[in-house]
DRENDO-1510 file (C-alpha; in Angstrom, 1 decimal, always signed):
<recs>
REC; n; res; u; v; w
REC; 1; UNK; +0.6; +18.5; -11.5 .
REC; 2; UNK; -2.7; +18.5; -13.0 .
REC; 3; UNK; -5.7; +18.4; -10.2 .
REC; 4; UNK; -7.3; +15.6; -12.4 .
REC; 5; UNK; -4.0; +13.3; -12.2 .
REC; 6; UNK; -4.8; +10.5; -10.1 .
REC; 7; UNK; -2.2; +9.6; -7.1 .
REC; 8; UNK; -1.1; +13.7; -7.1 .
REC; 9; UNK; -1.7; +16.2; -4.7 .
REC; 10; UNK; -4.4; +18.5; -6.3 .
REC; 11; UNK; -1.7; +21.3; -5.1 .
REC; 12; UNK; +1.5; +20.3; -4.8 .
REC; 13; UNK; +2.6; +24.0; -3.0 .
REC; 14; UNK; +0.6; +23.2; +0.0 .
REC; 15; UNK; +2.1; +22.7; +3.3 .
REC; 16; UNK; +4.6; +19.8; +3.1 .
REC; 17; UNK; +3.9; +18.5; +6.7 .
REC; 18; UNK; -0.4; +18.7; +6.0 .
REC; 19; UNK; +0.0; +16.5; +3.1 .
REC; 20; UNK; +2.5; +14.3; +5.3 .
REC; 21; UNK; -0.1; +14.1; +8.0 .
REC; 22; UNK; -2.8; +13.0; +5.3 .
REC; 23; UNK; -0.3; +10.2; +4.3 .
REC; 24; UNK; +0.4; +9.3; +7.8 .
REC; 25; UNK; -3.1; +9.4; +8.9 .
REC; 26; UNK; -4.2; +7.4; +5.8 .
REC; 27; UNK; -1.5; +4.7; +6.6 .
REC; 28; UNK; -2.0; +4.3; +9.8 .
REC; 29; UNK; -6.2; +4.0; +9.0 .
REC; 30; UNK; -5.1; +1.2; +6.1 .
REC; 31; UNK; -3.2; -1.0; +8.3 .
REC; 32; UNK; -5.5; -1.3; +11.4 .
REC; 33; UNK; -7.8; -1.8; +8.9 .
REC; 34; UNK; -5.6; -5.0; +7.7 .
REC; 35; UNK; -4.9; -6.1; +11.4 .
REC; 36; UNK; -8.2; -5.2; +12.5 .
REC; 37; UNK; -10.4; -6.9; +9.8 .
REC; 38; UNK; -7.8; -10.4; +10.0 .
REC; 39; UNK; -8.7; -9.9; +13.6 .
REC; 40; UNK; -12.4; -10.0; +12.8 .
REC; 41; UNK; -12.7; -12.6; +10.5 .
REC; 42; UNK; -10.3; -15.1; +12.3 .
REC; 43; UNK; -13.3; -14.7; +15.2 .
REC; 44; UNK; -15.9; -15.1; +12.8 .
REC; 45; UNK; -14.8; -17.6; +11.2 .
REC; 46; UNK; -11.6; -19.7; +12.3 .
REC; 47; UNK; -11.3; -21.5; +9.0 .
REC; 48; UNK; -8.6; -19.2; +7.0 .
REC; 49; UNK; -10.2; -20.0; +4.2 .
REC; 50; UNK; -13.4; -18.1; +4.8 .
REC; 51; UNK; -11.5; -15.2; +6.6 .
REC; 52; UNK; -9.3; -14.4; +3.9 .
REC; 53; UNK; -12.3; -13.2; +1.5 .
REC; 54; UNK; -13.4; -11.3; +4.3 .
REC; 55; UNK; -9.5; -9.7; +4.9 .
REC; 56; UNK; -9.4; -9.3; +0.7 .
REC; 57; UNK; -12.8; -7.1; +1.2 .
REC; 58; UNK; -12.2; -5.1; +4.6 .
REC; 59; UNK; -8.4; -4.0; +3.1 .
REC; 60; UNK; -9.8; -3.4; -0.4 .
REC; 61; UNK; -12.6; -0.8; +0.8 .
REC; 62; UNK; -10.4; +0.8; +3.3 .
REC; 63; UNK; -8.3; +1.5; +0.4 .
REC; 64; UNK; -11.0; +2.9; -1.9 .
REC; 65; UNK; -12.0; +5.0; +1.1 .
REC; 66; UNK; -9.2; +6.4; +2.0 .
REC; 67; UNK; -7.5; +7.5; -1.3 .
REC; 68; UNK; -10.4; +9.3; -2.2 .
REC; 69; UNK; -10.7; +11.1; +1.3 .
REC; 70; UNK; -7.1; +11.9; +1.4 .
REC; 71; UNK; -6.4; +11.9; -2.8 .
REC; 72; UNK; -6.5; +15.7; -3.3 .
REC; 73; UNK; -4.2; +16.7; +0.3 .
REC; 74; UNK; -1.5; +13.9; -0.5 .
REC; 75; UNK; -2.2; +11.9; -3.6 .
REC; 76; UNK; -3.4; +9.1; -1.6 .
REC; 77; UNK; -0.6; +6.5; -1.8 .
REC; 78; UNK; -0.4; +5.0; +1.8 .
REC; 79; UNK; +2.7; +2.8; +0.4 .
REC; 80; UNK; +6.4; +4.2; +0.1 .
REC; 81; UNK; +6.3; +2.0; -3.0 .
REC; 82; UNK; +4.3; +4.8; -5.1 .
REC; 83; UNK; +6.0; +7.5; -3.5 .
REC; 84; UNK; +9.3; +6.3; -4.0 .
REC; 85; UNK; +8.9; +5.5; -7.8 .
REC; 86; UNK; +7.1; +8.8; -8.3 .
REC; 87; UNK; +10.4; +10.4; -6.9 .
REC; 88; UNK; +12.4; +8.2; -9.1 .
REC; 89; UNK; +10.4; +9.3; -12.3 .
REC; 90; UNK; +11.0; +12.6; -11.4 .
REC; 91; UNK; +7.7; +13.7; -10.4 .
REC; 92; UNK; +7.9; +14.4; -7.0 .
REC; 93; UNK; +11.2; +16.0; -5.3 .
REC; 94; UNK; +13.5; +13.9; -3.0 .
REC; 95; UNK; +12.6; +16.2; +0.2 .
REC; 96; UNK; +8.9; +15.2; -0.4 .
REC; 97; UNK; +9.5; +11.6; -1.2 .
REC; 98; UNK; +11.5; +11.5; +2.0 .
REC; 99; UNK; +8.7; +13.2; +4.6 .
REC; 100; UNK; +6.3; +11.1; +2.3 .
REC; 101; UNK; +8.1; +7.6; +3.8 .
REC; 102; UNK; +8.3; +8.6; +7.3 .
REC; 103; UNK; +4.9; +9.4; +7.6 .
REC; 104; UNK; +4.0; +6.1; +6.0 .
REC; 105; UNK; +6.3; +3.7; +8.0 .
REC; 106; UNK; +5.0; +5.8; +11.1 .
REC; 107; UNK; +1.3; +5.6; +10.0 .
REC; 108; UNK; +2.2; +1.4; +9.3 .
REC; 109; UNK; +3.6; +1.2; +13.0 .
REC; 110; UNK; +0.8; +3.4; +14.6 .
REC; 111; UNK; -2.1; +1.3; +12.5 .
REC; 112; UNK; -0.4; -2.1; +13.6 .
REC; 113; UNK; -0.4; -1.6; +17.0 .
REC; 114; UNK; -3.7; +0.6; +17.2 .
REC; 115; UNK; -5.7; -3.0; +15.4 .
REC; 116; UNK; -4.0; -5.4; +17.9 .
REC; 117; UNK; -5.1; -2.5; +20.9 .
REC; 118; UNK; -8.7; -2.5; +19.8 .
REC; 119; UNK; -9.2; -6.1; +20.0 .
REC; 120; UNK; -7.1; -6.5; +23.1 .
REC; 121; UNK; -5.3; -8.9; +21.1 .
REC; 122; UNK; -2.0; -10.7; +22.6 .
REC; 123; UNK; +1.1; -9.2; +20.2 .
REC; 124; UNK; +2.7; -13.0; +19.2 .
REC; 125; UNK; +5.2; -14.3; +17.0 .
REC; 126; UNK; +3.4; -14.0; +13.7 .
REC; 127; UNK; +3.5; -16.3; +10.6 .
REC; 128; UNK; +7.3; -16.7; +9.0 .
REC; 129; UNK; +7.4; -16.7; +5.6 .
REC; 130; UNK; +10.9; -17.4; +3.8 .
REC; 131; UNK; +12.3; -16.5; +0.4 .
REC; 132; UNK; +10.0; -18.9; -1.1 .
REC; 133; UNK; +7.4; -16.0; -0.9 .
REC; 134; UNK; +9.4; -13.5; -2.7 .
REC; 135; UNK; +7.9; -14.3; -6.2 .
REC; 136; UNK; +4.5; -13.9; -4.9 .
REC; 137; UNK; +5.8; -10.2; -2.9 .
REC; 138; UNK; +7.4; -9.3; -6.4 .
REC; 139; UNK; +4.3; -10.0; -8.4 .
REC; 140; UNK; +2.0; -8.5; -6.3 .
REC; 141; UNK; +3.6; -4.9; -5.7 .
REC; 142; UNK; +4.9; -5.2; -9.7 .
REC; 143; UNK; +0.9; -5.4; -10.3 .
REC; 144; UNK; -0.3; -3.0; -7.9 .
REC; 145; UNK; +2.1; -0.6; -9.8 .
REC; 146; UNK; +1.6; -0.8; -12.9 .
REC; 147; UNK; -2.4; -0.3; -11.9 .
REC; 148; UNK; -1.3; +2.7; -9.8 .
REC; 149; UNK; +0.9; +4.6; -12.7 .
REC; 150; UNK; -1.5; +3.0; -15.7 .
REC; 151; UNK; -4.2; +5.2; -13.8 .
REC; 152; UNK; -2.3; +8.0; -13.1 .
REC; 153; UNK; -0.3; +8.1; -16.8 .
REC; 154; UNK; -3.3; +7.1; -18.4 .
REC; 155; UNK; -5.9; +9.9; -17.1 .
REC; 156; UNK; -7.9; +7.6; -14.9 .
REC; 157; UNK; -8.3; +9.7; -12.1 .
REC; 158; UNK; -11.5; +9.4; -11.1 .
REC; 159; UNK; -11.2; +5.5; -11.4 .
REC; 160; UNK; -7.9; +5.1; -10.1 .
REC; 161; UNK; -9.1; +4.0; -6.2 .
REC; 162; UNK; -11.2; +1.7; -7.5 .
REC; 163; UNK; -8.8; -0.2; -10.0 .
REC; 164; UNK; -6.4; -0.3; -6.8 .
REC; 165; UNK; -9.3; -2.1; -4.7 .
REC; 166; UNK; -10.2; -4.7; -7.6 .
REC; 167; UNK; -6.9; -5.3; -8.1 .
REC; 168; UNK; -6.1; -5.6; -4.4 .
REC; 169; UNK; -9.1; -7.9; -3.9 .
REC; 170; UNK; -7.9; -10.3; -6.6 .
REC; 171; UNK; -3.8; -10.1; -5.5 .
REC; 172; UNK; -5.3; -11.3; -1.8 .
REC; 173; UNK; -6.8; -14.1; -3.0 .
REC; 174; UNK; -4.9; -15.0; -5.7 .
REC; 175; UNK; -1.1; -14.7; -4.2 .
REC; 176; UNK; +0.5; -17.5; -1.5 .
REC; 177; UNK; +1.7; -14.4; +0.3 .
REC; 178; UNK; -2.0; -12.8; +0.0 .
REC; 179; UNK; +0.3; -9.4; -1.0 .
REC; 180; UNK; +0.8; -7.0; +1.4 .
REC; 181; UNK; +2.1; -5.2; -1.7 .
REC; 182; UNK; +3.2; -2.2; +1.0 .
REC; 183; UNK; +6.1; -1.9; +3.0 .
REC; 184; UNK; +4.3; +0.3; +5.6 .
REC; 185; UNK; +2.2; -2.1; +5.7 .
REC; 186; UNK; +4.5; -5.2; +6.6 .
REC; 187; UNK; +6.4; -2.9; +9.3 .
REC; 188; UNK; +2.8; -2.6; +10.8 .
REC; 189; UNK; +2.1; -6.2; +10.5 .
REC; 190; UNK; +5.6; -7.2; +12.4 .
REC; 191; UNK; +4.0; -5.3; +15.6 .
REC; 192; UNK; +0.3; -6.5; +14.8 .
REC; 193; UNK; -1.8; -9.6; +15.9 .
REC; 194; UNK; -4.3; -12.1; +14.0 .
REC; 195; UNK; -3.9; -13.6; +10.7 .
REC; 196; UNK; -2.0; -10.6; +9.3 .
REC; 197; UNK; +0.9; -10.4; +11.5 .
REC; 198; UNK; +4.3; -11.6; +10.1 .
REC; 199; UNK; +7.1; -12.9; +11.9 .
REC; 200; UNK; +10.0; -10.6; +12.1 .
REC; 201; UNK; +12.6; -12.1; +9.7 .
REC; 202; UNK; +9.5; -12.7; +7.3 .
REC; 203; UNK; +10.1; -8.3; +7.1 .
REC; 204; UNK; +13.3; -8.0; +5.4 .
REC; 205; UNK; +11.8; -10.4; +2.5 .
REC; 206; UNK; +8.9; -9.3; +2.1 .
REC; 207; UNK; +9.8; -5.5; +1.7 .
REC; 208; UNK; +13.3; -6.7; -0.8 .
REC; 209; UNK; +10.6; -8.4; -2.9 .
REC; 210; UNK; +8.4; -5.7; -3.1 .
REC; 211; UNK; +10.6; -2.8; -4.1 .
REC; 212; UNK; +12.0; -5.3; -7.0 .
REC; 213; UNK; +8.8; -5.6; -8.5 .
REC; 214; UNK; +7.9; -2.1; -8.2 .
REC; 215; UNK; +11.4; -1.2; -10.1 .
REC; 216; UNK; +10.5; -3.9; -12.3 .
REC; 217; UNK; +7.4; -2.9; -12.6 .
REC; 218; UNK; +8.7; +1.2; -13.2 .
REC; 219; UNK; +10.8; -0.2; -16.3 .
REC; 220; UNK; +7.4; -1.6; -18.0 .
REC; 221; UNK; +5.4; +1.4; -17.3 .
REC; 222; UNK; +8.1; +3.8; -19.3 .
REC; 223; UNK; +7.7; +1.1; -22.1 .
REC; 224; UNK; +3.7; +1.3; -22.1 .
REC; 225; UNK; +3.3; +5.2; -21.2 .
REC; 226; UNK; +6.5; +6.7; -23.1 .
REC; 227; UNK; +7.0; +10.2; -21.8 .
REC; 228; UNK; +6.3; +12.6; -24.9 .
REC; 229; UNK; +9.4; +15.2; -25.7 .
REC; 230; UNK; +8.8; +18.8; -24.4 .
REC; 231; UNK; +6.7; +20.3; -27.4 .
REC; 232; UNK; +5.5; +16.5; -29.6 .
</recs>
C-alpha cells in the first residue's frame, strides 16, 4: 500500500504484533476517552442535553488524535468495522484482520474499564437500548464507512482523520443511538460507567446493526470508487 493511503500502514511488512499494539493502544485510548469524557460532562453538567455536545467533542478529538499518532504503525482504525471490510476488499490478509480485532476488542475492554477506574466510578447497569435502535446503529457505522473508504479510495490521506471527527461529531448529535459506530467500542461501554455505558443485551444489537451497515455501506463504496482492471 501506498504511504500516502489514508487508514494503511505506511509499511505493511512491519512487525505484525507492533502494529497490533498501536491498534490496541489506540482503542483502548478512544474508549476511555468515550467513558471518561460522558463521565465528565455528566458532572459538569447533569442535563444530557448539554453533556452530549461535550461527549460529541471529547470522542471526536480523541479520534483525530489518535489516527494521526498511530496512522502510519497501523492505519489508525480503532474499529474492527474498517479492518474487517478492508480484509473483505481484499486489502489486508485474514491473519492481520484477525490480530487487528483482538487487539481492538482488548483495547475496547481495557479503555472501558480504565474511564470508569479513573473516576472511581460505580460499574452499573447501563442504558438498554432495544432493536428500535438498530436503524440509527446501521446508519451511523454505514456513514462512518463510507467517510473512512471515500478517504482512503479517494486519496484523502492527509484529511482523512479529520473527515472521521466531523463526521463523528455530527452522527453523536444527530443519531437517537448517539452512534457508537464501533464494536470495540460498545464491548467497552458494556464494562464502563456514566452516560456511555450500555446495558448488556443493548451489545448484541448494537454490534448486529453496525456490521450491516458497514456491509451495506462496502456495497456503495464499490459502486462510487469502482476498482480499475490491472493495466486501465
Amino acid at each position: 500500500m501506498a504511504p500516502s493511503t489514508c487508514f494503511h500502514e505506511a509499511d505493511p511488512s512491519a512487525d505484525l504484533k507492533r502494529r497490533a499494539l498501536a491498534e490496541g493502544l489506540g482503542t483502548a485510548l478512544l474508549m476511555m476517552a468515550a467513558g471518561g469524557g460522558g463521565l465528565a460532562a455528566a458532572h459538569a453538567w447533569p442535563e444530557p442535553g448539554l453533556a452530549l455536545p461535550v461527549t460529541a467533542v471529547s470522542i471526536a478529538a480523541a479520534l483525530v488524535g489518535l489516527i494521526v499518532a498511530f496512522g502510519p504503525v497501523s492505519g489508525g482504525h480503532f474499529n474492527p468495522l474498517i479492518t474487517v471490510l478492508q480484509w473483505l476488499a481484499g486489502e489486508r490478509s485474514l491473519r492481520c484482520m484477525l490480530v487487528y480485532v483482538a487487539a481492538q476488542v482488548a483495547g475496547g475492554l481495557a479503555g472501558g474499564l480504565l474511564a470508569a477506574q479513573l473516576w472511581g466510578a460505580p460499574l452499573g447497569m447501563g442504558r438498554p437500548v432495544g432493536w428500535h435502535g438498530f436503524p440509527s446503529e446501521a446508519v451511523a457505522s454505514g456513514g462512518l464507512m463510507l467517510v473512512v473508504f471515500g478517504c482512503s479510495r479517494g486519496g484523502s490521506a492527509k484529511a482523512g482523520p479529520f473527515a472521521v471527527g466531523a463526521w463523528l461529531i455530527a452522527a453523536i448529535l444527530a443519531t437517537p443511538t448517539t452512534s457508537y459506530a464501533n464494536p470495540a467500542v460498545v464491548l467497552g461501554a458494556l464494562v464502563t460507567a456514566g452516560p456511555v455505558s450500555l446495558a448488556p443485551q443493548t451489545g448484541p444489537v448494537f454490534v448486529l446493526a453496525e456490521f450491516t451497515g458497514a456491509l451495506v455501506a462496502l456495497a456503495l463504496i464499490a459502486l462510487v470508487f469502482p476498482r480499475k482492471p490491472p493495466g486501465a
